[in-house]
Backbone as numpy.savetxt, mean C-alpha at the origin, in Angstrom:
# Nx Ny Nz CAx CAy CAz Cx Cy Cz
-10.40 -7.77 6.43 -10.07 -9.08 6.96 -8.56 -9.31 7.04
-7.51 -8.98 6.33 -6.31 -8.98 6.43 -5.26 -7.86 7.28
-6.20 -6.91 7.97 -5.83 -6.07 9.24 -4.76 -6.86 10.57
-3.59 -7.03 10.24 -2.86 -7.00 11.33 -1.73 -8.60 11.01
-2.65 -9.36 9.62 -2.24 -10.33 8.99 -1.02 -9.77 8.35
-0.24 -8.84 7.88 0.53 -8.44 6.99 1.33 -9.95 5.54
-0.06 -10.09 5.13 -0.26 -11.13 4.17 -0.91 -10.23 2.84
-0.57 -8.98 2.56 -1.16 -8.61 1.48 -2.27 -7.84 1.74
-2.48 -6.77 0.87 -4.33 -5.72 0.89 -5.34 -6.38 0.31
-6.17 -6.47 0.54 -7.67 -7.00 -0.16 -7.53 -6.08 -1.73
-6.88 -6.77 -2.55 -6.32 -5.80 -3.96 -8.02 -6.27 -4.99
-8.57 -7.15 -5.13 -9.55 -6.99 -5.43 -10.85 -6.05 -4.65
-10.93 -5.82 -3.95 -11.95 -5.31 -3.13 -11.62 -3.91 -3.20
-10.45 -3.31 -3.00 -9.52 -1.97 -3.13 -10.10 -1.51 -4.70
-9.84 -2.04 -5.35 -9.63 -1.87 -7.31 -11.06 -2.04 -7.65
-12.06 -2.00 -6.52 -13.54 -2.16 -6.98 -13.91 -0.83 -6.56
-13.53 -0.89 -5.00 -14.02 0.55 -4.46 -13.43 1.94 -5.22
-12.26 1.72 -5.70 -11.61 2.71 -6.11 -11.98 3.09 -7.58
-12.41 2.22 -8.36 -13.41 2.01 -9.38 -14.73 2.72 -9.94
-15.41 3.23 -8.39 -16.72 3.16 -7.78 -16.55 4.70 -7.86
-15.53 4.75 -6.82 -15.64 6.27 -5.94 -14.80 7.20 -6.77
-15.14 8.50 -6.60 -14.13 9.84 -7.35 -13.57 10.40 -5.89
-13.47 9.69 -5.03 -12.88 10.18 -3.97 -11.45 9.64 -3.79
-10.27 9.84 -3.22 -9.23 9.17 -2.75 -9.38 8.08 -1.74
-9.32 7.07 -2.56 -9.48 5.30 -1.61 -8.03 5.02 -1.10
-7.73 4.97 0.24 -6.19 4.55 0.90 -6.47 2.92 1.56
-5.88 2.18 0.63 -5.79 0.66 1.19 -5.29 0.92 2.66
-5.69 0.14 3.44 -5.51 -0.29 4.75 -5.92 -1.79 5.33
-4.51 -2.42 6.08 -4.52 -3.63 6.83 -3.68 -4.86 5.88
-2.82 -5.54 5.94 -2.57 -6.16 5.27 -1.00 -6.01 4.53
-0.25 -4.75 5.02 1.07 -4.73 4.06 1.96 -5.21 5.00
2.31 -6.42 4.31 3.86 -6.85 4.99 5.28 -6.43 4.58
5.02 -6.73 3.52 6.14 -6.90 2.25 5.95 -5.61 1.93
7.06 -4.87 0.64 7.31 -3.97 0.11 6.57 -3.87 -1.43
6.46 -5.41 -2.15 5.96 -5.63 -3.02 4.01 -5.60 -2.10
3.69 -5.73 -1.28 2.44 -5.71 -1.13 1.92 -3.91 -1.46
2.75 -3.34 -0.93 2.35 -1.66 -0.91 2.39 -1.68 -2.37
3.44 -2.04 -3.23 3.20 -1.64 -5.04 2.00 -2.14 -5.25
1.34 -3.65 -5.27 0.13 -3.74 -5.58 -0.68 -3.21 -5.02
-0.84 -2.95 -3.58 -2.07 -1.87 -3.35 -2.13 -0.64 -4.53
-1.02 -0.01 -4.68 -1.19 1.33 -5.71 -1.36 0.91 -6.90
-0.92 0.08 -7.52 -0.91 -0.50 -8.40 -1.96 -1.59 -9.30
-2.01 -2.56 -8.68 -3.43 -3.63 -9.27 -4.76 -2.99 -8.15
-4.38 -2.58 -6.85 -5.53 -2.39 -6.22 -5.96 -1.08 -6.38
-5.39 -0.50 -7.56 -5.58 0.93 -7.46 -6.18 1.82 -6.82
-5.26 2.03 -5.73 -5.38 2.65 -4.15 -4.55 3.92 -4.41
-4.61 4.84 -4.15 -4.54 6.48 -4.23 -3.23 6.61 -2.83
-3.22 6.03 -2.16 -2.52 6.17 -0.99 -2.52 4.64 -0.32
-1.54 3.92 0.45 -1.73 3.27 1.46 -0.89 3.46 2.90
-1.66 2.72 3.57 -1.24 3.05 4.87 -1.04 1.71 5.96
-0.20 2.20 6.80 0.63 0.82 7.27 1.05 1.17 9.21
1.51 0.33 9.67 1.69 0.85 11.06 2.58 0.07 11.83
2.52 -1.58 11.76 3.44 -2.50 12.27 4.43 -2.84 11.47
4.47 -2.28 10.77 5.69 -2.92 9.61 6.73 -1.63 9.87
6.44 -0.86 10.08 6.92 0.38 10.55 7.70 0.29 11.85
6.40 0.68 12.86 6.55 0.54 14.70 7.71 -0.43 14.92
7.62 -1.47 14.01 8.65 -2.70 14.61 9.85 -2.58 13.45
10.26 -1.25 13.14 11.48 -1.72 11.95 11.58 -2.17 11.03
10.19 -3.54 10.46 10.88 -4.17 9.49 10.56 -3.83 8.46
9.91 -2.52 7.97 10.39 -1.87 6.53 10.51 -0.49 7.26
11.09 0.23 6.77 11.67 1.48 6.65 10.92 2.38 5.74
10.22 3.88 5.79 9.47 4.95 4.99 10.18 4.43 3.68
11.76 5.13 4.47 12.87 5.76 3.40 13.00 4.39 2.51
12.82 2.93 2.97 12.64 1.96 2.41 11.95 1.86 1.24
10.61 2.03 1.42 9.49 1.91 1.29 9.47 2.59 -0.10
9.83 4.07 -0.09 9.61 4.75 -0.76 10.80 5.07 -2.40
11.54 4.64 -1.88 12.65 4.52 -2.83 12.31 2.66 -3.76
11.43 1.88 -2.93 11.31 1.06 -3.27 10.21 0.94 -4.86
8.99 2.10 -3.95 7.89 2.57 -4.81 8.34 2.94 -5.87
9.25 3.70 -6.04 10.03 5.19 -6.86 10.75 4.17 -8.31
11.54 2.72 -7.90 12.22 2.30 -8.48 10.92 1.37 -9.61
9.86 1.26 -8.71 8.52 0.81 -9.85 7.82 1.42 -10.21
8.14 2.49 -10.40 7.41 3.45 -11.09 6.27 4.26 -10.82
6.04 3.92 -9.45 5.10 4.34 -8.44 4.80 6.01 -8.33
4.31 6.90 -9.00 4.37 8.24 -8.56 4.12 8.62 -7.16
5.01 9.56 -6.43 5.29 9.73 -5.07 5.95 11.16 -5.17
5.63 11.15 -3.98 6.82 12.35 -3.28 7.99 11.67 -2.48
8.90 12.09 -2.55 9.97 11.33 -2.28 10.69 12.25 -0.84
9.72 13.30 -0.46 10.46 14.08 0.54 9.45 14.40 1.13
């Protein structure tokens, strides 16, 4: 439901499925902000997330993104 809203991931619904499954769950729809991607990995404990307009249009940056993750402690690859 929050697909294209960039108002945040469904972090309860994420942290259930991911809960559930022994598979890798990747939040999708919903990251605006930089702090939204930490809680997807983080409270929504999401394995990966993924993003597309926040991107396409500039207003966060990978290299952003990822140095942002890195500084909260987020395990990543950084290259």
């Amino acid at each position: 439901d929050n697909d294209g809203h960039q108002d945040g991931f469904e972090l309860e619904l994420t942290a259930t499925v991911s809960g559930m499954l022994k598979i890798p769950v990747i939040a999708s729809g919903g990251g605006g902000t930089l702090d939204h991607f930490c809680d997807a990995l983080t409270l929504g404990k999401a394995d990966a997330v993924l993003a597309a307009s926040v991107f396409h249009f500039n207003e966060i940056t990978i290299a952003e993104l990822k140095e942002f993750l890195n500084k909260s402690n987020v395990p990543m690859r950084m290259t």
